[in-house]
matplotlib code that plots the C-alpha trace (Angstrom):
import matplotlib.pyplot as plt

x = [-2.8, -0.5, 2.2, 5.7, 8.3, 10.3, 10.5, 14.2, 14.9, 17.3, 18.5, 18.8, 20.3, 18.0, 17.8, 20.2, 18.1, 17.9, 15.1, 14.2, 12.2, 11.0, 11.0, 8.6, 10.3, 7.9, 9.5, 9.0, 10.9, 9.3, 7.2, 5.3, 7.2, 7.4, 5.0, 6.4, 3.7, 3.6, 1.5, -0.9, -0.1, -1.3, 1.1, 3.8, 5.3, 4.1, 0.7, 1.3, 2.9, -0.5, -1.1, 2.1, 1.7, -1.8, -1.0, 2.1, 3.5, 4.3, 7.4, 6.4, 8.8, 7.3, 9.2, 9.2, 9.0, 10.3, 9.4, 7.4, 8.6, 12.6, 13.3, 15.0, 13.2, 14.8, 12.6, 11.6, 11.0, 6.5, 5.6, 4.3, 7.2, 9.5, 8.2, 8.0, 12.1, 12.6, 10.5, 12.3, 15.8, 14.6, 13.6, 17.6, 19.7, 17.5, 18.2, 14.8, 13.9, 10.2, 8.1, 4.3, 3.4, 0.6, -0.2, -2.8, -4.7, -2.2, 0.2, -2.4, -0.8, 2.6, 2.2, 0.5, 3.6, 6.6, 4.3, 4.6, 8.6, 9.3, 7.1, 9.3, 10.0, 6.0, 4.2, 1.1, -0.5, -2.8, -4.4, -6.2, -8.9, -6.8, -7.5, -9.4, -9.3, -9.8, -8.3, -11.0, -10.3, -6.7, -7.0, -9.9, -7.6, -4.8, -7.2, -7.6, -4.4, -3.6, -6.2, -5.2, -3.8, -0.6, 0.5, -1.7, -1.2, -1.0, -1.5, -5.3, -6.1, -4.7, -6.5, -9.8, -8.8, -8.3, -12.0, -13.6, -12.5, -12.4, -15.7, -16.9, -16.2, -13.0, -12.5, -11.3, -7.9, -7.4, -7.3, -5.3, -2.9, -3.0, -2.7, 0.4, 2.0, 2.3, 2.7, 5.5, 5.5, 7.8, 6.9, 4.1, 1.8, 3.6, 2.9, 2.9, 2.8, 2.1, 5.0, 5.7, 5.8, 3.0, 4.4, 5.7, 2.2, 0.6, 3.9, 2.9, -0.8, 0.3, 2.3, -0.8, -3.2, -0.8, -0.8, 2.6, 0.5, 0.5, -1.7, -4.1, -4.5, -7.1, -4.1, -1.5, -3.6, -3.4, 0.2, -0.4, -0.2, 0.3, -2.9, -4.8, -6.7, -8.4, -9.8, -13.0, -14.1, -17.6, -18.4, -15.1, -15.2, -11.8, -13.2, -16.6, -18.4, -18.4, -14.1, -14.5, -15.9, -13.2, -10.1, -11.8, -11.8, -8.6, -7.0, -7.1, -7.9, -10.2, -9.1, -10.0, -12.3, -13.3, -15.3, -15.2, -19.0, -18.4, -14.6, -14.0, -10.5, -8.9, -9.8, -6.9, -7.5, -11.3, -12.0, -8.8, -11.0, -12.1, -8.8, -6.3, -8.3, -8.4, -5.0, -3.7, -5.7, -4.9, -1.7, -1.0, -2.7, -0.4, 3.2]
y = [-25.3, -22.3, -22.6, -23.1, -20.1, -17.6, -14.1, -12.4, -8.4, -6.1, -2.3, -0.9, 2.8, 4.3, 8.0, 9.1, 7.5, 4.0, 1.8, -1.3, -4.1, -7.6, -9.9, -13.0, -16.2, -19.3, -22.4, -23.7, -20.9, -17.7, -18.5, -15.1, -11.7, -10.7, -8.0, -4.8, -4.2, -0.5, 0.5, 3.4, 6.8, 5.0, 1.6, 0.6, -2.9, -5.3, -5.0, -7.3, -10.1, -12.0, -11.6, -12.9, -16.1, -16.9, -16.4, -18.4, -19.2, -15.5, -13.8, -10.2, -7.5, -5.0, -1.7, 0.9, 3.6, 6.6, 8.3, 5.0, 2.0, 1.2, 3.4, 6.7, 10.0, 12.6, 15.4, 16.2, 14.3, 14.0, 13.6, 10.4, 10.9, 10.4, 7.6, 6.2, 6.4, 4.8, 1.8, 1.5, 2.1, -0.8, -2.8, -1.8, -3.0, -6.4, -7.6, -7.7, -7.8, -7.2, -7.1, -6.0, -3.1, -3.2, -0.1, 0.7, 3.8, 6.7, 4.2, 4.1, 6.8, 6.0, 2.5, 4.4, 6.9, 3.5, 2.2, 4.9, 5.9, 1.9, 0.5, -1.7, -3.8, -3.4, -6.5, -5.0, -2.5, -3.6, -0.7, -1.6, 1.3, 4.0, 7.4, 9.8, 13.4, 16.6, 19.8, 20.2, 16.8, 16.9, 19.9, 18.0, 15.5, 17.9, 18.5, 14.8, 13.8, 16.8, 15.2, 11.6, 9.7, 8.2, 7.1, 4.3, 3.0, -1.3, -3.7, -3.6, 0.0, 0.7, -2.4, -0.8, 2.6, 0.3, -1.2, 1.9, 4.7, 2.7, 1.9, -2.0, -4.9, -6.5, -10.0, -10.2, -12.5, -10.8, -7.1, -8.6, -9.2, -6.3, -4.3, -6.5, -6.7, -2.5, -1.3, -0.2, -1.5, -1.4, -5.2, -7.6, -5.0, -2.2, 1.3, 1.5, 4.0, 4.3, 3.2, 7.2, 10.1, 11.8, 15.2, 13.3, 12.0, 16.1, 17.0, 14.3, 15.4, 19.1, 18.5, 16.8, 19.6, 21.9, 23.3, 20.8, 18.2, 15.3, 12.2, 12.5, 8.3, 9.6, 12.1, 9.4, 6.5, 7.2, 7.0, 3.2, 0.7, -2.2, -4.0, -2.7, -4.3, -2.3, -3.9, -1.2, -1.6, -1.4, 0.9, 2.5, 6.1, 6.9, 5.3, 5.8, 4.5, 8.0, 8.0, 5.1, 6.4, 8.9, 6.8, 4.4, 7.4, 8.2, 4.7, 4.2, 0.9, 0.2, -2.2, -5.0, -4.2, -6.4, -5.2, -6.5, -5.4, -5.9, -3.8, -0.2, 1.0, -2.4, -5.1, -7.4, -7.5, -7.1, -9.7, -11.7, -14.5, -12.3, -10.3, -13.4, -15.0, -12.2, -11.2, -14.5, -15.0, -11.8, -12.1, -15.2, -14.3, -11.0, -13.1]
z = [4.6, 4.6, 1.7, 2.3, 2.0, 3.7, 5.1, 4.1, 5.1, 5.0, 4.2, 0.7, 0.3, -2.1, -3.0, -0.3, 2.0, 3.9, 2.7, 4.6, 3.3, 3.8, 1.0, 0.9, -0.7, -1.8, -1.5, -4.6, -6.1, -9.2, -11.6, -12.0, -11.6, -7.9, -6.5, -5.2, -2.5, -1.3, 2.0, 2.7, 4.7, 7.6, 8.0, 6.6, 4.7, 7.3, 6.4, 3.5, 5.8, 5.8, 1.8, 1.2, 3.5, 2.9, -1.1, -0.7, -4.0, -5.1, -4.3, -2.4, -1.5, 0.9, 1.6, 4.2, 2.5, 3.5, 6.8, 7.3, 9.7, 9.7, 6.6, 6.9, 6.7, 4.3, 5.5, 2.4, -0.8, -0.3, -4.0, -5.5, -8.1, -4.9, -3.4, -6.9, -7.5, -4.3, -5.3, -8.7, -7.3, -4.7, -7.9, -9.2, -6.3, -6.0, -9.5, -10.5, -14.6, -14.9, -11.5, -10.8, -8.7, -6.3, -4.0, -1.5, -0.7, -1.1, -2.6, -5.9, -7.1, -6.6, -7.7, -11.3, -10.8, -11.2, -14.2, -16.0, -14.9, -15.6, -18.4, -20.0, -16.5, -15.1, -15.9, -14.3, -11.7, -9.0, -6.9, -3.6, -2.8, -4.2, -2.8, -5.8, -3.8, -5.3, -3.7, -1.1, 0.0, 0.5, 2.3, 4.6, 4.8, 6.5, 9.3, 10.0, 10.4, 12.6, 15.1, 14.9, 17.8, 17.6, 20.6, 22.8, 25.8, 24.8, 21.7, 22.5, 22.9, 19.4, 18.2, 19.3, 17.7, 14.3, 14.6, 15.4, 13.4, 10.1, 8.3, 8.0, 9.8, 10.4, 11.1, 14.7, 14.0, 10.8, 12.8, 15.4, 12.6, 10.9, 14.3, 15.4, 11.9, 11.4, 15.0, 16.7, 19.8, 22.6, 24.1, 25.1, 27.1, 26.8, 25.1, 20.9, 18.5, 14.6, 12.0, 11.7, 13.4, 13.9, 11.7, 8.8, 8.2, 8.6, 6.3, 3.8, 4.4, 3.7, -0.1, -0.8, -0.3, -1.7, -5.5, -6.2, -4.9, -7.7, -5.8, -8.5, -9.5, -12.8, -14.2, -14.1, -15.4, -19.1, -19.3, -18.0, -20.2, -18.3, -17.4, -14.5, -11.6, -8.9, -5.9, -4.4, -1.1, -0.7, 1.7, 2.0, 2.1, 0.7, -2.8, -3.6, -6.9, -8.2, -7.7, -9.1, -12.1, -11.9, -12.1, -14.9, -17.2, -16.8, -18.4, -22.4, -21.5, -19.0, -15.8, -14.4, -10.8, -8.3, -5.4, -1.8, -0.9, 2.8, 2.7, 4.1, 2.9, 3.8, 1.3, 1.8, 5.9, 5.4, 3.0, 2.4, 0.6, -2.2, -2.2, -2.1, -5.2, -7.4, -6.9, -7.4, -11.0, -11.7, -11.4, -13.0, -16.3, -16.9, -16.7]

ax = plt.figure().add_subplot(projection="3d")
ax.plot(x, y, z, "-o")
ax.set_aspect("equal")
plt.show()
């Protein structure tokens, strides 16, 4: 049975800039440090609704961040450093004494990036398939996103772009979800888009092929000293075992890692009942 709480949202002005986020309350109140959730390049702070309801019992605040979903876009601003001042300044204005910070794909970075820029207020890090790119890659990446769609006709066309152009399998309700949960769409059978416009994502794509680029998870990690749990998908192609490798090396101390063996780069949607487990006992032995 899903656990009792409450969604909250609202607008935080953070860096010059207007932040939205939702904030997931469990009924019977904190007793672990709430999460700071932060989304990939490709969704935005909705794609944590489901973890936070099917979890239940821990508090979860999931941003917009910038360019991404309701927030504001400063037009500038790309670096992980960036993102990472937003999230603490988010962290500021809520009142929040110690939190954890959890990050997804891209978001690995910056979620490495607030641990180390907040260390006496991070209880932990928890990165979900974090991307581990060298140069090449990024630049690779740039031509990707120059070709993605953006714009689909209904609900179910982009659902279909979802299931085929990621690797694995995804659970049909869980993708319906996911697909609802981070689109923007203009009504029940009408036209939707992604939670960004299509150049901020070949802008964001551009700083990080580019010699200022800093989305380097392996560099950051040994200024970590929180404890560290990494969640790998399996056959994801955005972190192999060999990046794997990589971003171990870079801690002093080496993290916790669980793999989801059946997961492309979306463990939490892919395999919610390995995810939702390890995060939860995860969690609760770092308060």
């Amino acid at each position: 049975m899903k656990s009792k709480g409450n969604w909250r949202s609202g607008f935080e002005t953070v860096s010059n800039n207007r932040m939205f986020y939702r904030d997931w309350r469990p009924a019977g109140g904190e007793s672990l440090p709430p999460v700071i959730a932060l989304h990939g390049s490709l969704s935005q702070g909705g794609m944590w609704l489901n973890t936070a309801e099917k979890i239940g019992t821990i508090r979860f605040i999931c941003p917009d961040m910038r360019g991404y979903g309701r927030s504001g876009d400063p037009g500038g601003g790309d670096a992980a450093v960036d993102f990472a001042q937003d999230a603490i300044r988010l962290i500021d204005a809520l009142l929040i004494n110690r939190y954890s910070v959890m990050g997804h794909s891209f978001a690995g970075s910056i979620a490495l990036k607030v641990a180390e820029m907040d260390p006496d207020r991070v209880a932990s890090v928890v990165l979900v398939d974090p991307t581990v790119r060298n140069p090449k890659g990024n630049r690779g990446n740039l031509d990707v996103a120059k070709k993605r769609p953006h714009r689909f006709e209904n609900i179910e066309e982009a659902r279909r772009f979802w299931n085929e152009s990621e690797e694995c399998h995804w659970p049909a309700r869980n993708l319906s979800r996911f697909v609802r949960d981070i689109m923007d769409t203009e009504g029940a059978g009408a036209a939707c888009k992604m939670p960004f416009e299509a150049d901020r994502l070949i802008r964001l794509r551009g700083f990080q092929a580019s010699a200022a680029g800093d989305y380097f998870p392996e560099k950051i990690a040994k200024k970590v000293k929180a404890p560290v749990l990494v969640f790998r998908g399996g056959v994801s192609r955005r972190f192999s075992s060999e990046g794997q490798k990589i971003l171990e090396a870079g801690f002093s101390r080496k993290p916790k890692v669980v793999l989801c063996p059946k997961s492309g780069h979306f463990p939490p949607v892919q395999e919610p009942a390995i995810f939702n487990p390890a995060l939860t006992r995860f969690l609760a032995g770092v308060n």
